[in-house]
ROFI-362102 format. One record per residue (C-alpha): residue number from 1; residue in one letter; x, y, z. Coordinates in steps of 0.5 Angstrom, whole numbers, plus 500, padded with zeros to 3 digits. Layout:
REM ROFI-362102
NUM;A;X;Y;Z $
...
REM end
This chain:
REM ROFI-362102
1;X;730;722;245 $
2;X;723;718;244 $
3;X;721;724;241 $
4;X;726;725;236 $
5;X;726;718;234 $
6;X;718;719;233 $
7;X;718;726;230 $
8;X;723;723;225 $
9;X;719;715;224 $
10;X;713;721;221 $
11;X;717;725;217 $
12;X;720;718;214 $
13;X;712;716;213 $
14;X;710;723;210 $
15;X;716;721;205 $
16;X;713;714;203 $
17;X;705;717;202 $
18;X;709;723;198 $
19;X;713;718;194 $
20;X;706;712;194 $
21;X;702;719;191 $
22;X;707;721;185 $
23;X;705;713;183 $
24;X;698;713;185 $
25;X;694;712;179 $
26;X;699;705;178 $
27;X;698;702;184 $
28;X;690;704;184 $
29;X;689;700;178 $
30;X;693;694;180 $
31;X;688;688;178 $
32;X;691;683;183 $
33;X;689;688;190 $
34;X;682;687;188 $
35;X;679;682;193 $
36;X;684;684;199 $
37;X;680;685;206 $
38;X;681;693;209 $
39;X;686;690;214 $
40;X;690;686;210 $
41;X;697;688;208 $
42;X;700;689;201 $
43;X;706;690;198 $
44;X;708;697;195 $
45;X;714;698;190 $
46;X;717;705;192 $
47;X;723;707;190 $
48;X;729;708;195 $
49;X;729;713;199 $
50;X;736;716;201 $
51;X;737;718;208 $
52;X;742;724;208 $
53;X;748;723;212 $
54;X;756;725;213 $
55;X;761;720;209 $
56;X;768;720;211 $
57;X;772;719;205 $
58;X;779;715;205 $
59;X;785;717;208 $
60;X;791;720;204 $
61;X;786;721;198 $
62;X;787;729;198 $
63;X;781;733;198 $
64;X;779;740;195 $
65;X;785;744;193 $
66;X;790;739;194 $
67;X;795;735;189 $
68;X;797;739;182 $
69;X;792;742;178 $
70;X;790;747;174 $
71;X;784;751;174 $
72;X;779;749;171 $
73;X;781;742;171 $
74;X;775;737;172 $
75;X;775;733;178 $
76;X;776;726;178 $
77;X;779;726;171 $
78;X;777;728;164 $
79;X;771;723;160 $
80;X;773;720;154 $
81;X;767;721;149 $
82;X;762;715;148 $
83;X;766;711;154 $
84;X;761;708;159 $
85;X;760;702;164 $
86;X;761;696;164 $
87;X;755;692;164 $
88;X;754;691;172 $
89;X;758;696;174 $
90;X;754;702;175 $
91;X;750;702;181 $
92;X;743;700;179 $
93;X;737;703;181 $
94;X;734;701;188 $
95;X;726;699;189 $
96;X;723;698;197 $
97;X;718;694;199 $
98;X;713;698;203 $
99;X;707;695;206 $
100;X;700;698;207 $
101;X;693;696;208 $
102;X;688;696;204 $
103;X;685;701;208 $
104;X;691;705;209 $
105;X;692;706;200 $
106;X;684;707;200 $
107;X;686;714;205 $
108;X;692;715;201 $
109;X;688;716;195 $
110;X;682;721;199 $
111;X;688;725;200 $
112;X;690;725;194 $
113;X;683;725;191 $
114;X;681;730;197 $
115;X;675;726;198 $
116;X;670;728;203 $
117;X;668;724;210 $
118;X;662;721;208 $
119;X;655;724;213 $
120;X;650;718;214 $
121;X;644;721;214 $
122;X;637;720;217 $
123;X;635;718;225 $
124;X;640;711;225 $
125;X;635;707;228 $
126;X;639;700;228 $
127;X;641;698;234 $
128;X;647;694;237 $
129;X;648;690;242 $
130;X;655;693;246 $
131;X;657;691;253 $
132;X;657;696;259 $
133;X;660;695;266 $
134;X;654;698;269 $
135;X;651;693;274 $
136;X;656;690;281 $
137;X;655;683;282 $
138;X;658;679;288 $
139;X;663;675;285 $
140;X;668;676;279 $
141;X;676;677;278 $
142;X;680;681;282 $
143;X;682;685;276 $
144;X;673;688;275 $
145;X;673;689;284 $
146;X;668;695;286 $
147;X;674;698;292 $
148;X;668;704;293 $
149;X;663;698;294 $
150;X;666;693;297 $
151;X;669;698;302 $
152;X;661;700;303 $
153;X;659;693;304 $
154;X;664;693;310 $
155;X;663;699;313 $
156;X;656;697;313 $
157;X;658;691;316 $
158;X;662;694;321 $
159;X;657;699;324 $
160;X;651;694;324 $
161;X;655;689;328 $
162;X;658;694;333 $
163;X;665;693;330 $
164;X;666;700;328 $
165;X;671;704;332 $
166;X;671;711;330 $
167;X;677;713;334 $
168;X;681;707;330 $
169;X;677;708;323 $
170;X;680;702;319 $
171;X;676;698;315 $
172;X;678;692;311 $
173;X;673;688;307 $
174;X;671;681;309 $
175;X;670;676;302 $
176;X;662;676;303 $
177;X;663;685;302 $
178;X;667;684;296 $
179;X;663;687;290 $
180;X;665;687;282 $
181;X;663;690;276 $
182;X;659;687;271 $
183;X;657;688;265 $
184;X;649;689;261 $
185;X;648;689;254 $
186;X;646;696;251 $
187;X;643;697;245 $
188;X;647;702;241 $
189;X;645;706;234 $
190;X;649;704;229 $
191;X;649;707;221 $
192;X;649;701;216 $
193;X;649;702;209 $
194;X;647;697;203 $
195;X;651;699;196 $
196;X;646;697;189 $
197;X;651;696;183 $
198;X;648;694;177 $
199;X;653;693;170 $
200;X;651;692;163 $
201;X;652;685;161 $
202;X;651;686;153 $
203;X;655;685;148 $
204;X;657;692;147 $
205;X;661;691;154 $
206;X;668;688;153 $
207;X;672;684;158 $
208;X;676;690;159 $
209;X;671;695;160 $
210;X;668;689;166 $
211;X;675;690;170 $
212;X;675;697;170 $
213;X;668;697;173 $
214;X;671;691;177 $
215;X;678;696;179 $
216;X;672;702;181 $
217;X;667;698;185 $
218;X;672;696;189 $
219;X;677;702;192 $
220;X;668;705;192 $
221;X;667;699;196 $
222;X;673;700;200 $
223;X;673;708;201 $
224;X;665;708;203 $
225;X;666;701;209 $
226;X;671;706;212 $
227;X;665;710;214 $
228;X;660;704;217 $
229;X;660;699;221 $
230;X;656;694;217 $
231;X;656;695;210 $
232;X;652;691;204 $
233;X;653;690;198 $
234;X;648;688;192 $
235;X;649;686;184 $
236;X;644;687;179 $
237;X;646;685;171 $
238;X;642;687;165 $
239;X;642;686;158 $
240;X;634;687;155 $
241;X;633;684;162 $
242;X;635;685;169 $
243;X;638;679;174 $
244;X;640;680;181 $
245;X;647;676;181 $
246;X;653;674;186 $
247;X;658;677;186 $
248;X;663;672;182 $
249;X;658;673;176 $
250;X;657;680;177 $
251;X;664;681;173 $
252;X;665;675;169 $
253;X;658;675;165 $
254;X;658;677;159 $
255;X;651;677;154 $
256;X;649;678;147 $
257;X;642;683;144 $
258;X;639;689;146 $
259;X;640;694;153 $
260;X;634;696;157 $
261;X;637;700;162 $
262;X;630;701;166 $
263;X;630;693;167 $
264;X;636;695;171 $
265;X;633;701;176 $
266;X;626;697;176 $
267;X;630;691;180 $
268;X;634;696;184 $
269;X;628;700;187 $
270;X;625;693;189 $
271;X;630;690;192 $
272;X;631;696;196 $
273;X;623;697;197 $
274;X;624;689;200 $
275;X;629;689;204 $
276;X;633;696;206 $
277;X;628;701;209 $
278;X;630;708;208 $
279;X;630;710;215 $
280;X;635;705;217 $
281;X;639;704;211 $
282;X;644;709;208 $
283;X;642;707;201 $
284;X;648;708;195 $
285;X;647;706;187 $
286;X;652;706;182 $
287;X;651;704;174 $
288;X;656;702;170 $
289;X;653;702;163 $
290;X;657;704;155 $
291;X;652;709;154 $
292;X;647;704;150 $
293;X;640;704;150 $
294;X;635;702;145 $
295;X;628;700;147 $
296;X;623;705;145 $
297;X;622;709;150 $
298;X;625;707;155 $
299;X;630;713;157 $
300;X;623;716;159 $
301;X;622;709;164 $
302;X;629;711;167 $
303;X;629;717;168 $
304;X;621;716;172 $
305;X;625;711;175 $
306;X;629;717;178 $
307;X;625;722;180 $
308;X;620;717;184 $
309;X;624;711;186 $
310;X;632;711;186 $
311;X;633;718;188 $
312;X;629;721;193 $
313;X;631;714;197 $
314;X;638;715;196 $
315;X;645;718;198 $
316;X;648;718;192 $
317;X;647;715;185 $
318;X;653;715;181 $
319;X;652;714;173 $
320;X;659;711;171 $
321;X;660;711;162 $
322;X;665;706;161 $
323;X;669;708;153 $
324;X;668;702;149 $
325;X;668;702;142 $
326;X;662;697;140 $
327;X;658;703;145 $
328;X;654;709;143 $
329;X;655;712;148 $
330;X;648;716;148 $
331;X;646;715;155 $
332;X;650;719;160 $
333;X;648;726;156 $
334;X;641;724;156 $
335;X;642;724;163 $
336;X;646;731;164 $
337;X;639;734;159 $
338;X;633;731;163 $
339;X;636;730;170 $
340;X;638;735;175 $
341;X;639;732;183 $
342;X;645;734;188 $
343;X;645;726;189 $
344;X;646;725;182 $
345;X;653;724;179 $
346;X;655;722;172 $
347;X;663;720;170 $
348;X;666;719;164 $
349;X;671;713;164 $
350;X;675;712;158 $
351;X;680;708;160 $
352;X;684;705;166 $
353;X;688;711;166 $
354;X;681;715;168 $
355;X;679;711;174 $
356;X;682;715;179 $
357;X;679;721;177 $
358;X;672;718;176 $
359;X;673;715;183 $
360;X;673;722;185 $
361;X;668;725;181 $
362;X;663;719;184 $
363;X;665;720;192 $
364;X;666;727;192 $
365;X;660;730;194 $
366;X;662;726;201 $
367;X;654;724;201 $
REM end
């Protein structure tokens, strides 16, 4: 029965993540999920799921073939054109409340994505600190007693005092030959990563191209946390000139002038040369730009950038064009003509309805 019970409990979850999927892009984009922790839960409109099951219908009200009639009657009776309810009387149309995790959601949709597990790279030398039982101390609670150690104690005792008797082998265990279980530290390998975003703050790029890059950052955030242990983050804004900001006025600053896109990737290479050495750190970049660039040369700079600092160290640099009407939009197609890298993706987001696909253009390499 248990069985069933839990055989039928997955096939009703299946129907939930099926329903959540058809509707996915909606609840992807939904500004109010974005700060919500992996393991906190979230309410999920879906609509009502019917089960099958048998109805008995009233008694002495006929059925099938029964009572007069001719064939070819409509049952129930004929409609009148253009007669319908009242208002209030149809049944309406039902809608559930489902509650996932964030992280549930963020599996949900590298399902639907079907994104690849991330692979870490490099020796992963950071360490640790796990506890093991490996060690056995004289004291402790009964529930980490050593029995095969505190039974050699006793047995130890016995044989050297004389108290053994091999024809009535019985052992028991005095309060001086218990043993127990202790543990040590042990340093452990673990993969950490450190996630660069870095956003154009110029005039060209509006309000609403700032919360698509906030919907996009997150649910990256959220799918590549799920593969580490420790997961940082950084937030560079630039307009002619490059900052590194926290995260609240990463997404709500907003400047006016010229865009050097250099400025931006000259920041990132030093913070990470400063801070997060390659053999230790799994390193992802994304930049989110409207395509403008207007220093003289500096396309030039950016792609130097690339080649020599960003992308050799990096497990992925993703390039993400937001549409905006005040941008040129020039700069992902210089990208496409002068960089080619396996670690390289661009994405073109044209509005709130592209950022699923963009988030599946960006992790679908799985690096």
């Amino acid at each position: 029965m248990i069985r069933r019970i839990e055989r039928d409990r997955h096939r009703f979850e299946e129907i939930v993540r099926g329903r959540i999927k058809q509707d996915l892009k909606r609840h992807i984009t939904r500004g109010e999920l974005i700060g919500r922790r992996g393991g906190e839960l979230v309410s999920i409109p879906v609509p009502r799921i019917e089960i099958p099951r048998l109805r008995y219908g009233q008694r002495q009200a006929g059925g099938v073939g029964t009572g007069p009639g001719e064939v070819g009657t409509p049952l129930g009776g004929e409609g009148q054109p253009g007669e319908g309810s009242e208002a209030g009387e149809g049944e309406g149309i039902h809608v559930r409340e489902v509650e996932l995790t964030i992280q549930e959601l963020a599996g949900i949709m590298g399902e639907e994505l079907a994104l690849p597990r991330i692979q870490p790279k490099g020796a992963q030398t950071l360490k640790s600190e796990r506890d093991r039982y490996r060690g056995i101390k004289r004291s402790g609670p009964a529930g980490l007693r050593h029995f095969r150690r505190s039974y050699r104690e006793a047995l130890k005792r016995q044989l050297a005092t004389g108290t053994y008797r091999p024809e009535r082998p019985i052992v028991l265990p005095g309060r001086d030959d218990m043993r127990f279980r202790s543990w040590t530290p042990r340093p452990e390998p673990v993969a950490n990563a450190v996630i660069v975003y870095m956003m154009d703050v110029s005039g060209s790029m509006g309000s609403e191209q700032k919360e698509i890059v906030r919907i996009e950052s997150f649910w990256i955030d959220t799918w590549i946390r799920a593969h580490y242990q420790g997961l940082a983050t950084r937030y560079v804004i630039h307009d002619a000139k490059a900052r590194e900001v926290d995260r609240e006025t990463f997404y709500t600053t907003r400047e006016s002038g010229g865009t050097r896109i250099s400025s931006a990737y000259r920041l990132a290479a030093e913070i990470l040369e400063k801070d997060y050495p390659t053999e230790e750190w799994n390193i992802y970049l994304f930049h989110f730009s409207d395509g403008d660039n207007w220093g003289d040369g500096d396309d030039e700079s950016c792609f130097t950038l690339l080649r020599e600092k960003l992308l050799p160290v990096a497990n992925l640099f993703g390039y993400g064009q937001v549409n905006s009407r005040a941008g040129s939009g020039r700069f992902l197609h210089t990208l496409q003509s002068h960089i080619t890298a396996e670690n390289l993706v661009l994405s073109s987001i044209a509005d709130r309805d592209g950022i699923l696909q963009s988030i599946g253009e960006l992790l679908g390499k799985g690096r």
